[in-house]
BALO-428423 format. One record per atom (N, C-alpha, C): residue in one letter; atom name; x, y, z. Coordinates in pm, 1 decimal, always signed. Example, Ala and Ser with C-alpha at 12.3 -4.5 7.8 and 13.67 -1.06 7.14 Angstrom:
REM residues 2
type:A; atom:N; px:+1319.0; py:-569.0; pz:+780.0
type:A; atom:CA; px:+1230.0; py:-450.0; pz:+780.0
type:A; atom:C; px:+1320.0; py:-330.0; pz:+780.0
type:S; atom:N; px:+1285.0; py:-225.0; pz:+708.0
type:S; atom:CA; px:+1367.0; py:-106.0; pz:+714.0
type:S; atom:C; px:+1290.0; py:+3.0; pz:+787.0
END
This chain:
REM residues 118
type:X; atom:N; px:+1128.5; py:+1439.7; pz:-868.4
type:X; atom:CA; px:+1050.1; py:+1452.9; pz:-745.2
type:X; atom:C; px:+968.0; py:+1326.3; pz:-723.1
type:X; atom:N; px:+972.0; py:+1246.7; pz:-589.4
type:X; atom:CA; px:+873.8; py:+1148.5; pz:-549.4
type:X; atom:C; px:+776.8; py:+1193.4; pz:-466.3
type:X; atom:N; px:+656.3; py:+1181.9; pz:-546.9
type:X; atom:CA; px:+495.7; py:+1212.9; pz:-460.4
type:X; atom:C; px:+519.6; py:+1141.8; pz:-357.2
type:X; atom:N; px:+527.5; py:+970.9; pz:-350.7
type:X; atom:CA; px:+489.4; py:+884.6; pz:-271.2
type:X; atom:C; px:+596.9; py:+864.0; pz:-157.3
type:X; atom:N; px:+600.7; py:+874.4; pz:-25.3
type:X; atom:CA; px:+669.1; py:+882.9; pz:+99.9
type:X; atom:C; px:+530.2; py:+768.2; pz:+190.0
type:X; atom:N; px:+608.4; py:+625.6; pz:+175.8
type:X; atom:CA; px:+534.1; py:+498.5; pz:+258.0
type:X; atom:C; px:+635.7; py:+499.3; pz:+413.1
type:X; atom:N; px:+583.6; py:+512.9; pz:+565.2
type:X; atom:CA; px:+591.0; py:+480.5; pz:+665.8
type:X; atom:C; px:+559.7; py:+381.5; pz:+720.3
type:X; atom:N; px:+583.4; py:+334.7; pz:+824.6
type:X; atom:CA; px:+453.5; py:+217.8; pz:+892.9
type:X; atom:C; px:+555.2; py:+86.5; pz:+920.7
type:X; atom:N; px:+631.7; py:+75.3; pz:+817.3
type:X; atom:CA; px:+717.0; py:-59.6; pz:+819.9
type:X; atom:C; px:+775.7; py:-128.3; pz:+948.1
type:X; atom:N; px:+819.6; py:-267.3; pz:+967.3
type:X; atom:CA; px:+906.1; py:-273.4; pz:+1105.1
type:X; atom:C; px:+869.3; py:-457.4; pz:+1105.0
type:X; atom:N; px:+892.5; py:-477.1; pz:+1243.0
type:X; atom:CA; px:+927.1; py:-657.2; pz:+1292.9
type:X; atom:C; px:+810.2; py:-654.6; pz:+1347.3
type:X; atom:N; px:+726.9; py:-763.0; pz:+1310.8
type:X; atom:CA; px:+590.3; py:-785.7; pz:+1391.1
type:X; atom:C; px:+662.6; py:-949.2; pz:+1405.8
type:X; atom:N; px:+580.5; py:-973.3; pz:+1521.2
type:X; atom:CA; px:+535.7; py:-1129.2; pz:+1556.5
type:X; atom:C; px:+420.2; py:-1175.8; pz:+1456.2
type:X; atom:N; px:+392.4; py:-1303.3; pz:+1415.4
type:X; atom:CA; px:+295.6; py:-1331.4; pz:+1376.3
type:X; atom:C; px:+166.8; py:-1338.0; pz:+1435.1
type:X; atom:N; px:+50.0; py:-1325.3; pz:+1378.3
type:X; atom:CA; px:-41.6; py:-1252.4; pz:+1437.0
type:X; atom:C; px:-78.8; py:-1110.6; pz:+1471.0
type:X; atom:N; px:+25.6; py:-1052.9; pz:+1480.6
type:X; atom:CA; px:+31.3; py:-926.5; pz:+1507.3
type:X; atom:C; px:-38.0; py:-850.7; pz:+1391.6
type:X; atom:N; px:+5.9; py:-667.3; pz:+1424.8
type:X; atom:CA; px:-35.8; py:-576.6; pz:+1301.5
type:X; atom:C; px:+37.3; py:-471.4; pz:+1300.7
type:X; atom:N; px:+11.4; py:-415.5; pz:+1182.3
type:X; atom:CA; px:+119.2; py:-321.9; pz:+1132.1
type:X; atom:C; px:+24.8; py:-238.6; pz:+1033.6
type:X; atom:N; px:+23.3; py:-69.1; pz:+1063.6
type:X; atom:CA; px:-8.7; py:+15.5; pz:+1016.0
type:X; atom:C; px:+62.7; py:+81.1; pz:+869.8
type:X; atom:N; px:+65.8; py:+78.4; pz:+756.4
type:X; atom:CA; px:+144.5; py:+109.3; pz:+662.0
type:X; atom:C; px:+49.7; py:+264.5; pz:+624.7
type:X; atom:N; px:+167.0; py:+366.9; pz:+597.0
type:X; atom:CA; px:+94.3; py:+513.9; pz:+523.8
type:X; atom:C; px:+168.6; py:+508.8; pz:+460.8
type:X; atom:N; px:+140.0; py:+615.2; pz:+309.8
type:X; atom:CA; px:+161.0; py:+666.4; pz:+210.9
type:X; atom:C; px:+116.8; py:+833.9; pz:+224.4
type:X; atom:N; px:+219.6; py:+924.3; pz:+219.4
type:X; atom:CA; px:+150.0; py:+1057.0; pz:+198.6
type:X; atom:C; px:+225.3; py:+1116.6; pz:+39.5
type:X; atom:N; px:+132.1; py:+1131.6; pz:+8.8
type:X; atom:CA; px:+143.4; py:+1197.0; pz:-129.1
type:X; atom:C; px:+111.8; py:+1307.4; pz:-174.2
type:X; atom:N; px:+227.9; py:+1398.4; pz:-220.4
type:X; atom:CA; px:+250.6; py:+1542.4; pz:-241.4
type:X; atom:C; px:+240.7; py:+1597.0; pz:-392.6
type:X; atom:N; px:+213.7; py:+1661.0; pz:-453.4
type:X; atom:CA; px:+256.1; py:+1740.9; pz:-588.7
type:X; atom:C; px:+153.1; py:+1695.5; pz:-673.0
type:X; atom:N; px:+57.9; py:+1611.5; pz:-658.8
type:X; atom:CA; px:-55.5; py:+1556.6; pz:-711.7
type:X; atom:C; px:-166.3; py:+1548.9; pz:-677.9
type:X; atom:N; px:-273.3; py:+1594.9; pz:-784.4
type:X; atom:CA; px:-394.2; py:+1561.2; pz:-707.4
type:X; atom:C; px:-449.8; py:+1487.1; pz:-676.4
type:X; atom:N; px:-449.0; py:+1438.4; pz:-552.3
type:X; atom:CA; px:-436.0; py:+1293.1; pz:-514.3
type:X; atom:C; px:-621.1; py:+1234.3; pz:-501.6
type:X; atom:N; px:-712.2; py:+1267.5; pz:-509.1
type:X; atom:CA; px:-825.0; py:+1270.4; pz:-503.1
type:X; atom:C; px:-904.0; py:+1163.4; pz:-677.9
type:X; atom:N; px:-772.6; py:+1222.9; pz:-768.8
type:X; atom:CA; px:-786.7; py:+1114.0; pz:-903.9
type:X; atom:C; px:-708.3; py:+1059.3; pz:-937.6
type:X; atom:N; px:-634.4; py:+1008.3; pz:-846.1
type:X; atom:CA; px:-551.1; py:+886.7; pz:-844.0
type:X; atom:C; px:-628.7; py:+746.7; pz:-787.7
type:X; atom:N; px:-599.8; py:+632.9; pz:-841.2
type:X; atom:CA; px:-638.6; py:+497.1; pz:-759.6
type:X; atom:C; px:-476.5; py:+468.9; pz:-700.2
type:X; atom:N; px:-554.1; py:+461.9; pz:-586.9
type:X; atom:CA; px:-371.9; py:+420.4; pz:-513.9
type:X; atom:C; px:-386.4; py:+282.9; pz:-500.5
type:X; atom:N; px:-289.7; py:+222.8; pz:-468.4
type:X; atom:CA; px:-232.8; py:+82.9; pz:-463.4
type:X; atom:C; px:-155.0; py:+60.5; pz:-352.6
type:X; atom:N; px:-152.6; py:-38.0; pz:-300.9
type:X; atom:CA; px:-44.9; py:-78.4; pz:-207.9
type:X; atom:C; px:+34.1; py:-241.9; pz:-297.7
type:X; atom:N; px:+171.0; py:-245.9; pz:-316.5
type:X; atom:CA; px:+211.5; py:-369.0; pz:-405.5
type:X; atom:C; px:+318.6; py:-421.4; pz:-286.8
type:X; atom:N; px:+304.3; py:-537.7; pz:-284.3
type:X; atom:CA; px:+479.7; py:-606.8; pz:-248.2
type:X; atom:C; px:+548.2; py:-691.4; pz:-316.9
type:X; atom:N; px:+686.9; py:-708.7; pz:-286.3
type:X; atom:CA; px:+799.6; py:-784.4; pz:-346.6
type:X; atom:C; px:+849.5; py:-873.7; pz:-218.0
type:X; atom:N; px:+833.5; py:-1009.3; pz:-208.2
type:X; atom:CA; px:+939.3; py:-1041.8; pz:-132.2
type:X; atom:C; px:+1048.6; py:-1092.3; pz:-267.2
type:X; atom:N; px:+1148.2; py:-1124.8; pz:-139.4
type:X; atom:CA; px:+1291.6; py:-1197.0; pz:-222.9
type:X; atom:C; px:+1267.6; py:-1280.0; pz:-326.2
type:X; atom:N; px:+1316.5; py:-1290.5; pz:-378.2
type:X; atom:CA; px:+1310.3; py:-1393.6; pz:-539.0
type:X; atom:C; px:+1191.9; py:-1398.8; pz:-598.1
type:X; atom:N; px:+1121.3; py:-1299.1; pz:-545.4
type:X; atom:CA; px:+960.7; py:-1303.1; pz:-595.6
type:X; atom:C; px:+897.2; py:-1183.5; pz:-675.4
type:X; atom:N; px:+827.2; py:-1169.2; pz:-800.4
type:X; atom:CA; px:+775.1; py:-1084.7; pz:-900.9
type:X; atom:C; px:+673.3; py:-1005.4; pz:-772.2
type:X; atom:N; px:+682.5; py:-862.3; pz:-830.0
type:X; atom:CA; px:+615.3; py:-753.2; pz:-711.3
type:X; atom:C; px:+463.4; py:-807.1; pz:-748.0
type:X; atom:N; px:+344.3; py:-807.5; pz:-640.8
type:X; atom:CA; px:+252.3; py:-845.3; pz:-656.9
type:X; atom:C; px:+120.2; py:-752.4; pz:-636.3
type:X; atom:N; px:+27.6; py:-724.5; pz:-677.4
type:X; atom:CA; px:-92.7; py:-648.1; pz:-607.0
type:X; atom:C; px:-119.8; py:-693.1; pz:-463.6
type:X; atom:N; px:-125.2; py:-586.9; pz:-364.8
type:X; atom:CA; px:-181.5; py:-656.6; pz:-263.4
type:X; atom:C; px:-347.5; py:-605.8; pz:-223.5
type:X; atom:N; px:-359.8; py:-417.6; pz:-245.8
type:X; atom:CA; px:-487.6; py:-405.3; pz:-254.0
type:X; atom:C; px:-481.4; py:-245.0; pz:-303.9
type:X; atom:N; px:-585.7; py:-206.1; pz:-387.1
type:X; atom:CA; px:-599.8; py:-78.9; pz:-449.3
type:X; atom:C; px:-764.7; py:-45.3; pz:-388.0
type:X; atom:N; px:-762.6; py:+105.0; pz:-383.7
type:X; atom:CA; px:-865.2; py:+184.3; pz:-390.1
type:X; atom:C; px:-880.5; py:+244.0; pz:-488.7
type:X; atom:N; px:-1009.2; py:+276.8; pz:-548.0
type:X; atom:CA; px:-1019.6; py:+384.5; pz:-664.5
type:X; atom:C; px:-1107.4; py:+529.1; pz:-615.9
type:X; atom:N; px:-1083.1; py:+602.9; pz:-714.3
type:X; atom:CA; px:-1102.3; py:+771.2; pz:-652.8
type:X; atom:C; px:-1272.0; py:+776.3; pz:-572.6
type:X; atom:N; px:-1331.9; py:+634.0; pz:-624.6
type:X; atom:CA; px:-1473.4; py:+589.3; pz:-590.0
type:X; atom:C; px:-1511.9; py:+563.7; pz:-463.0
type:X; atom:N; px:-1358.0; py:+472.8; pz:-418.9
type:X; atom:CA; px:-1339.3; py:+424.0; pz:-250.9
type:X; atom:C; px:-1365.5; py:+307.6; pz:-292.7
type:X; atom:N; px:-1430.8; py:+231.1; pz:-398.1
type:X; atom:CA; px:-1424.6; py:+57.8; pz:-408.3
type:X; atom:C; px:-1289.2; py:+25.3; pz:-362.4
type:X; atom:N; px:-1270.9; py:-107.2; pz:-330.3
type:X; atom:CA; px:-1154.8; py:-180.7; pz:-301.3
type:X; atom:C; px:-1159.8; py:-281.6; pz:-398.2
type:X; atom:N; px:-1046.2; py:-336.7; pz:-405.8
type:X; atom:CA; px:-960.6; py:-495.5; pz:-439.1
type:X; atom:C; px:-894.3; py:-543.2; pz:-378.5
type:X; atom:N; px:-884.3; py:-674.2; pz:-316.6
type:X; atom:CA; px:-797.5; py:-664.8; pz:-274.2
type:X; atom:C; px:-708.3; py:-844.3; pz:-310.5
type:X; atom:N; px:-589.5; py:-879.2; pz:-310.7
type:X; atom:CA; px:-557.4; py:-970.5; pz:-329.3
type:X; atom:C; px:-598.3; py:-1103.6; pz:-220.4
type:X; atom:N; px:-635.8; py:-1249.8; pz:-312.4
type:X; atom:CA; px:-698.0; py:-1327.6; pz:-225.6
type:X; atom:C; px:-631.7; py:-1361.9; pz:-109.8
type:X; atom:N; px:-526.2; py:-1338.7; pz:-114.0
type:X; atom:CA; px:-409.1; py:-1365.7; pz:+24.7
type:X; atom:C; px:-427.0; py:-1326.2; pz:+146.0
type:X; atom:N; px:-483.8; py:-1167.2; pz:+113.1
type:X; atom:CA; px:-501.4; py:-1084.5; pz:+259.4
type:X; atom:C; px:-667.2; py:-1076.1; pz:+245.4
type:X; atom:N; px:-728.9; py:-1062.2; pz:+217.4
type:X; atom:CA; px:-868.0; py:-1067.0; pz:+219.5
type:X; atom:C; px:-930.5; py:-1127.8; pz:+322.3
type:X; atom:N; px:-990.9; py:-1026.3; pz:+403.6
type:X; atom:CA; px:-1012.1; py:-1057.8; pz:+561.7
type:X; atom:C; px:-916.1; py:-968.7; pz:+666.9
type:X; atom:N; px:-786.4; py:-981.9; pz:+604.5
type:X; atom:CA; px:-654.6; py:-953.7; pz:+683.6
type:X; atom:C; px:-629.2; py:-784.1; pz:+726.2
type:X; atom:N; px:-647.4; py:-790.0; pz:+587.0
type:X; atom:CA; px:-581.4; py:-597.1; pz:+540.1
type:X; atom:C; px:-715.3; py:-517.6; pz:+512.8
type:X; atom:N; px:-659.6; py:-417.1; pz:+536.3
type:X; atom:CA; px:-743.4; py:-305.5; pz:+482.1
type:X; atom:C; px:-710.6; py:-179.0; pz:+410.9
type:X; atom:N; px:-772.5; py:-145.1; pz:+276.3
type:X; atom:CA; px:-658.5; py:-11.0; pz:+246.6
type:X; atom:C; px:-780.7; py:+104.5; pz:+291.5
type:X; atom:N; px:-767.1; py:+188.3; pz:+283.4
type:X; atom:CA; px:-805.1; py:+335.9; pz:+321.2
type:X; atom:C; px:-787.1; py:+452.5; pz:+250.0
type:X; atom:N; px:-879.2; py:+548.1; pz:+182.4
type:X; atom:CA; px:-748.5; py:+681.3; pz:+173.5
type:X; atom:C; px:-837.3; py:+762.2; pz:+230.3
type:X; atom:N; px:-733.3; py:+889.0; pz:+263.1
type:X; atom:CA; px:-786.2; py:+1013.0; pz:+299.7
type:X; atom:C; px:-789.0; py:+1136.8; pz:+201.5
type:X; atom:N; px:-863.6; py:+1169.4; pz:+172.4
type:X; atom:CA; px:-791.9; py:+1265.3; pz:+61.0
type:X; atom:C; px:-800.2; py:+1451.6; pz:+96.9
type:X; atom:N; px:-860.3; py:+1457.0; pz:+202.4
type:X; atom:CA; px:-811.9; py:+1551.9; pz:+260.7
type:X; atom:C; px:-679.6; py:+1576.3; pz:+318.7
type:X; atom:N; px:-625.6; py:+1450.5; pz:+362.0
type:X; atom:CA; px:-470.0; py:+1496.6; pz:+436.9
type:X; atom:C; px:-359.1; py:+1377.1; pz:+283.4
type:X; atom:N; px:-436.1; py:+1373.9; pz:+194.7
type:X; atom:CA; px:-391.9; py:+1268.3; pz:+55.6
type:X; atom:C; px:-271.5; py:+1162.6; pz:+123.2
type:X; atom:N; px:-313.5; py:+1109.4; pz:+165.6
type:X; atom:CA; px:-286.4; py:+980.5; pz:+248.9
type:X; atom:C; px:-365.1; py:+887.8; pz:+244.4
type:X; atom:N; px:-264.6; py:+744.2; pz:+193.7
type:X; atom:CA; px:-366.5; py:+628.3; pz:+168.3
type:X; atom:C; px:-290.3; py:+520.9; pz:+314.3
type:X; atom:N; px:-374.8; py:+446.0; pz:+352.0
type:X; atom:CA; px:-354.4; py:+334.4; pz:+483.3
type:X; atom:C; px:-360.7; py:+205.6; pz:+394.9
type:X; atom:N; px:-266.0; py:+102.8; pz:+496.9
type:X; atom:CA; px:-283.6; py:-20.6; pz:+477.4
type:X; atom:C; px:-260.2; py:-76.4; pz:+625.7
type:X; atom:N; px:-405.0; py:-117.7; pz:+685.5
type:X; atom:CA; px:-395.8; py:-169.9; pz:+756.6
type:X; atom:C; px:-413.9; py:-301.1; pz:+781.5
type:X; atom:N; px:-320.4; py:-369.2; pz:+846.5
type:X; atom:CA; px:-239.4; py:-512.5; pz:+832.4
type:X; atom:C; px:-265.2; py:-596.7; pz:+942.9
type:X; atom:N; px:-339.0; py:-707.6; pz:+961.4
type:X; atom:CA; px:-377.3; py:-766.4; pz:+1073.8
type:X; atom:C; px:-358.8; py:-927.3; pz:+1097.8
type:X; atom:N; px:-324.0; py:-960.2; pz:+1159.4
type:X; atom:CA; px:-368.0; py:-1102.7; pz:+1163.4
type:X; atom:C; px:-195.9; py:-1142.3; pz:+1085.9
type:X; atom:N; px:-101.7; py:-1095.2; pz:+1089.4
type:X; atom:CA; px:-0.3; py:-1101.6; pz:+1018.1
type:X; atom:C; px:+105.0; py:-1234.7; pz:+995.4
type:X; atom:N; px:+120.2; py:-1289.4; pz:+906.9
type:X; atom:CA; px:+165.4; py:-1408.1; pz:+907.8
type:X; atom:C; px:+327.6; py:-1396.6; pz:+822.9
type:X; atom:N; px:+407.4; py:-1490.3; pz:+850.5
type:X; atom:CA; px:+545.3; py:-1506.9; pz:+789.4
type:X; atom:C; px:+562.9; py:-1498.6; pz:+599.8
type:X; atom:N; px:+453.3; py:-1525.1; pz:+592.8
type:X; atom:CA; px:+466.0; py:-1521.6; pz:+457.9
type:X; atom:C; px:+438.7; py:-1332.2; pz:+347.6
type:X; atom:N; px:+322.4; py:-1307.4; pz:+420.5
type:X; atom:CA; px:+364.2; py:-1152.6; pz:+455.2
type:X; atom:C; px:+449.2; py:-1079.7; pz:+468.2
type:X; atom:N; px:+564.3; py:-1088.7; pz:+456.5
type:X; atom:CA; px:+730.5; py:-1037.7; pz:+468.2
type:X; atom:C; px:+755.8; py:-1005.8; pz:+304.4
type:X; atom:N; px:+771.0; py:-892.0; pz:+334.0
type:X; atom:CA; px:+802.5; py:-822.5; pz:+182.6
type:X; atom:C; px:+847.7; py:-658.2; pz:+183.7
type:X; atom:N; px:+920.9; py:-625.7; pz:+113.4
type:X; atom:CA; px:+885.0; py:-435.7; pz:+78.6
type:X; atom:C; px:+775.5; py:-416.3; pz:+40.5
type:X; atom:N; px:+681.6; py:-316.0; pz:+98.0
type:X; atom:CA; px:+560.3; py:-292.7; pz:+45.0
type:X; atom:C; px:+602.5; py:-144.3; pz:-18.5
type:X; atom:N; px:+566.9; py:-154.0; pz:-141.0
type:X; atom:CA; px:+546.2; py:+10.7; pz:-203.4
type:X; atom:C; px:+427.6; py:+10.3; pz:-284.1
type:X; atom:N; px:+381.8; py:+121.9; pz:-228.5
type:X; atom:CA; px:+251.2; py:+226.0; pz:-279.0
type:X; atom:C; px:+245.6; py:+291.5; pz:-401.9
type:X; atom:N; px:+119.8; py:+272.5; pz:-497.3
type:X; atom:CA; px:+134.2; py:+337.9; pz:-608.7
type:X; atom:C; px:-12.0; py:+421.9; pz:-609.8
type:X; atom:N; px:+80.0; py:+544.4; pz:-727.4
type:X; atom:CA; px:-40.9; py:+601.2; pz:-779.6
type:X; atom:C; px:-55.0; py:+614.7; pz:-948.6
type:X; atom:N; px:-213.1; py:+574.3; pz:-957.7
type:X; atom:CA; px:-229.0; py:+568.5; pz:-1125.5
type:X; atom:C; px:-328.7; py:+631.2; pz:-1170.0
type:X; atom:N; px:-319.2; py:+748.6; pz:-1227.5
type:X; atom:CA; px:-490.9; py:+771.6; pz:-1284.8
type:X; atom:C; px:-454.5; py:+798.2; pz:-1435.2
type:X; atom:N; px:-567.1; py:+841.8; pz:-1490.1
type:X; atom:CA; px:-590.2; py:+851.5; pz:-1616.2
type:X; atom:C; px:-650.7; py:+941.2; pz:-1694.7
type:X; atom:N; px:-685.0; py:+1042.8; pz:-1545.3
type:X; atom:CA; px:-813.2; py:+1179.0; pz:-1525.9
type:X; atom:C; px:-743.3; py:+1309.9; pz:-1623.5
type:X; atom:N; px:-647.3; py:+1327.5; pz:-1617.9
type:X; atom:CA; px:-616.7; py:+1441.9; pz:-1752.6
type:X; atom:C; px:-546.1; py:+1345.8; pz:-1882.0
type:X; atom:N; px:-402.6; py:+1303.5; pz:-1826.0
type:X; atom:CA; px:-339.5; py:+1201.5; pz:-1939.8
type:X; atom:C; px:-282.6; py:+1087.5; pz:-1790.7
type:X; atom:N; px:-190.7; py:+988.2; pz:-1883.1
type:X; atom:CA; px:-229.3; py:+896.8; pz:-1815.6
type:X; atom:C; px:-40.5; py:+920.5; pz:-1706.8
type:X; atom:N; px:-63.2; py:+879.3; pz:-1580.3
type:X; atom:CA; px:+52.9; py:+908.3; pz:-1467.1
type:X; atom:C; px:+58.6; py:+798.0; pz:-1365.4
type:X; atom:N; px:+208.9; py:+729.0; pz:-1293.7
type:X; atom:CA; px:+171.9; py:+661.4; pz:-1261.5
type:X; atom:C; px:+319.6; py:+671.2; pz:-1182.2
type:X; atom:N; px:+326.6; py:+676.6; pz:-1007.3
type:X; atom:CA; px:+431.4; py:+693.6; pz:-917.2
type:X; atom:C; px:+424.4; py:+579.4; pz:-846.6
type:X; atom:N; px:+550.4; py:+561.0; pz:-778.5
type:X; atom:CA; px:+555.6; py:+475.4; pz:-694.6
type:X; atom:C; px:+654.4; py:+532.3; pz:-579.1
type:X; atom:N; px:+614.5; py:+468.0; pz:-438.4
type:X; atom:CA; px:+734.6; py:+512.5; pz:-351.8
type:X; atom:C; px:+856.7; py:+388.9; pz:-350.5
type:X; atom:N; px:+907.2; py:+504.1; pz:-283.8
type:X; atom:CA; px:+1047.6; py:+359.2; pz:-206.2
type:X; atom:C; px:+1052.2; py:+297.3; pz:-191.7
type:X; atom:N; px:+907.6; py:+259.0; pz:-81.8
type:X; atom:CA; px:+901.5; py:+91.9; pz:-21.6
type:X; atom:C; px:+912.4; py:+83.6; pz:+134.5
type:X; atom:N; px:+867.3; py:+30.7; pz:+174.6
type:X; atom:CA; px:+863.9; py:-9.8; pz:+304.4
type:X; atom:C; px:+896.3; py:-142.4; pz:+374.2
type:X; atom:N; px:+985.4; py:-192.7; pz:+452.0
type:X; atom:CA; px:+1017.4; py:-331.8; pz:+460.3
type:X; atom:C; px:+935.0; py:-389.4; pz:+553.1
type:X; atom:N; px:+847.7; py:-442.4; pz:+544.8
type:X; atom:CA; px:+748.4; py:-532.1; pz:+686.0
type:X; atom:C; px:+823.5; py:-692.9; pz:+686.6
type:X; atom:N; px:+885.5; py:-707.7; pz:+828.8
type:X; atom:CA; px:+893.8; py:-849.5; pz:+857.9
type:X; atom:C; px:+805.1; py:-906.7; pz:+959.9
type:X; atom:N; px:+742.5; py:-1027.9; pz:+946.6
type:X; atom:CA; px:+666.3; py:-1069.1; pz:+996.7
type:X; atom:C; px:+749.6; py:-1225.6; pz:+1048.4
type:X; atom:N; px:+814.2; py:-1218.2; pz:+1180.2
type:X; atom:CA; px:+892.7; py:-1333.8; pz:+1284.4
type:X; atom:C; px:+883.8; py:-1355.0; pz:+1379.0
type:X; atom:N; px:+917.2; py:-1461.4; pz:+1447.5
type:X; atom:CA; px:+889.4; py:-1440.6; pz:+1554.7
type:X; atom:C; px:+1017.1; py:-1491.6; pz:+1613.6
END
Protein backbone atom coordinates (compact mmCIF):
# COMPACT_ATOMS: atom_id res chain seq x y z
CA UNK A 1 0.00 0.00 0.00
CA UNK A 2 1.26 3.72 -0.91
CA UNK A 3 0.22 6.45 1.74
CA UNK A 4 1.70 9.11 -0.51
CA UNK A 5 -0.53 10.18 -3.81
CA UNK A 6 1.59 13.76 -5.15
CA UNK A 7 -0.72 15.93 -7.78
CA UNK A 8 0.01 19.39 -8.98
CA UNK A 9 2.65 18.47 -11.68
CA UNK A 10 2.64 19.92 -15.45
CA UNK A 11 4.57 22.65 -18.12
CA UNK A 12 5.01 26.04 -16.60
CA UNK A 13 6.76 28.95 -18.42
CA UNK A 14 9.46 30.35 -16.47
CA UNK A 15 8.48 32.58 -13.93
CA UNK A 16 5.45 31.05 -13.55
CA UNK A 17 3.90 28.66 -10.58
CA UNK A 18 2.88 25.47 -9.85
CA UNK A 19 0.89 24.08 -6.94
CA UNK A 20 2.27 20.52 -5.87
CA UNK A 21 -0.12 18.18 -3.16
CA UNK A 22 0.55 15.17 -1.42
CA UNK A 23 -2.50 13.40 0.28
CA UNK A 24 -1.64 10.83 2.60
CA UNK A 25 -3.73 7.88 3.75
CA UNK A 26 -3.22 4.86 6.31
CA UNK A 27 -0.99 6.99 8.57
CA UNK A 28 -1.05 9.22 11.12
CA UNK A 29 -0.07 11.88 9.36
CA UNK A 30 0.06 14.60 12.15
CA UNK A 31 3.72 12.64 13.33
CA UNK A 32 5.16 12.48 10.34
CA UNK A 33 7.77 15.33 9.01
CA UNK A 34 6.89 15.41 5.41
CA UNK A 35 9.28 16.33 2.75
CA UNK A 36 9.02 17.36 -0.64
CA UNK A 37 12.52 15.80 -2.70
CA UNK A 38 13.46 16.07 -6.49
CA UNK A 39 15.46 14.18 -9.09
CA UNK A 40 16.22 15.72 -12.29
CA UNK A 41 18.00 13.56 -15.09
CA UNK A 42 21.47 12.42 -14.36
CA UNK A 43 21.10 13.97 -11.07
CA UNK A 44 21.20 12.35 -7.20
CA UNK A 45 17.42 13.05 -5.67
CA UNK A 46 17.84 16.18 -3.58
CA UNK A 47 15.97 17.85 -0.46
CA UNK A 48 13.97 20.54 -1.62
CA UNK A 49 11.92 21.47 1.64
CA UNK A 50 10.49 19.55 4.80
CA UNK A 51 8.05 20.46 7.54
CA UNK A 52 8.11 18.92 10.94
CA UNK A 53 4.95 17.78 13.04
CA UNK A 54 6.04 21.42 14.78
CA UNK A 55 5.31 23.33 11.34
CA UNK A 56 9.18 24.60 11.35
CA UNK A 57 10.43 24.55 7.81
CA UNK A 58 13.77 23.87 5.82
CA UNK A 59 14.12 24.56 3.05
CA UNK A 60 16.89 24.04 0.31
CA UNK A 61 19.12 27.20 -0.59
CA UNK A 62 17.90 26.99 -4.23
CA UNK A 63 14.25 27.74 -3.64
CA UNK A 64 14.36 29.82 -0.60
CA UNK A 65 12.23 32.79 -1.26
CA UNK A 66 10.65 30.71 -4.18
CA UNK A 67 8.67 27.75 -2.57
CA UNK A 68 6.70 27.14 0.12
CA UNK A 69 5.76 23.83 1.88
CA UNK A 70 2.55 23.67 3.97
CA UNK A 71 0.68 20.85 5.69
CA UNK A 72 -2.73 20.35 6.64
CA UNK A 73 -3.30 17.81 8.93
CA UNK A 74 -6.79 17.85 9.18
CA UNK A 75 -7.42 16.92 5.46
CA UNK A 76 -3.31 15.14 5.95
CA UNK A 77 -2.18 16.91 3.00
CA UNK A 78 1.12 18.55 2.63
CA UNK A 79 1.57 21.70 -0.28
CA UNK A 80 4.44 22.80 -2.19
CA UNK A 81 3.95 25.90 -3.40
CA UNK A 82 6.22 26.88 -6.34
CA UNK A 83 6.80 30.39 -7.57
CA UNK A 84 8.94 32.39 -9.44
CA UNK A 85 9.80 29.10 -11.45
CA UNK A 86 12.90 28.73 -13.35
CA UNK A 87 14.39 25.97 -15.98
CA UNK A 88 16.51 24.56 -13.71
CA UNK A 89 13.58 23.54 -11.46
CA UNK A 90 12.58 20.69 -13.84
CA UNK A 91 12.58 17.52 -12.03
CA UNK A 92 10.12 14.60 -10.57
CA UNK A 93 9.19 15.88 -7.38
CA UNK A 94 8.26 13.11 -4.77
CA UNK A 95 7.01 13.61 -1.29
CA UNK A 96 8.11 11.89 1.76
CA UNK A 97 7.04 10.81 5.02
CA UNK A 98 9.39 10.11 8.12
CA UNK A 99 8.74 9.95 11.73
CA UNK A 100 10.10 8.24 14.53
CA UNK A 101 6.95 8.77 17.04
CA UNK A 102 6.21 4.92 17.79
CA UNK A 103 9.25 3.06 15.72
CA UNK A 104 10.93 4.46 13.03
CA UNK A 105 8.73 4.66 9.13
CA UNK A 106 9.45 6.24 6.17
CA UNK A 107 7.12 6.46 2.55
CA UNK A 108 7.51 7.98 -0.42
CA UNK A 109 5.15 8.70 -3.42
CA UNK A 110 5.48 8.22 -7.15
CA UNK A 111 6.51 11.50 -8.07
CA UNK A 112 5.36 14.17 -9.90
CA UNK A 113 6.98 15.56 -13.15
CA UNK A 114 7.23 19.60 -13.10
CA UNK A 115 8.72 21.12 -16.36
CA UNK A 116 9.65 24.44 -16.24
CA UNK A 117 10.02 25.89 -20.50
CA UNK A 118 9.24 28.02 -22.32
Amino acid sequence: QVPLVETGGGLVQPGGSLRLSCAASGIIFSVYTMGWYRQAPGKQRELVARIFSSDSTVYADSVKGRFTISRDNVNNTVYLQMNSLKPEDTAVYYCNAETHYFSYANYWGQGTQVTVSS
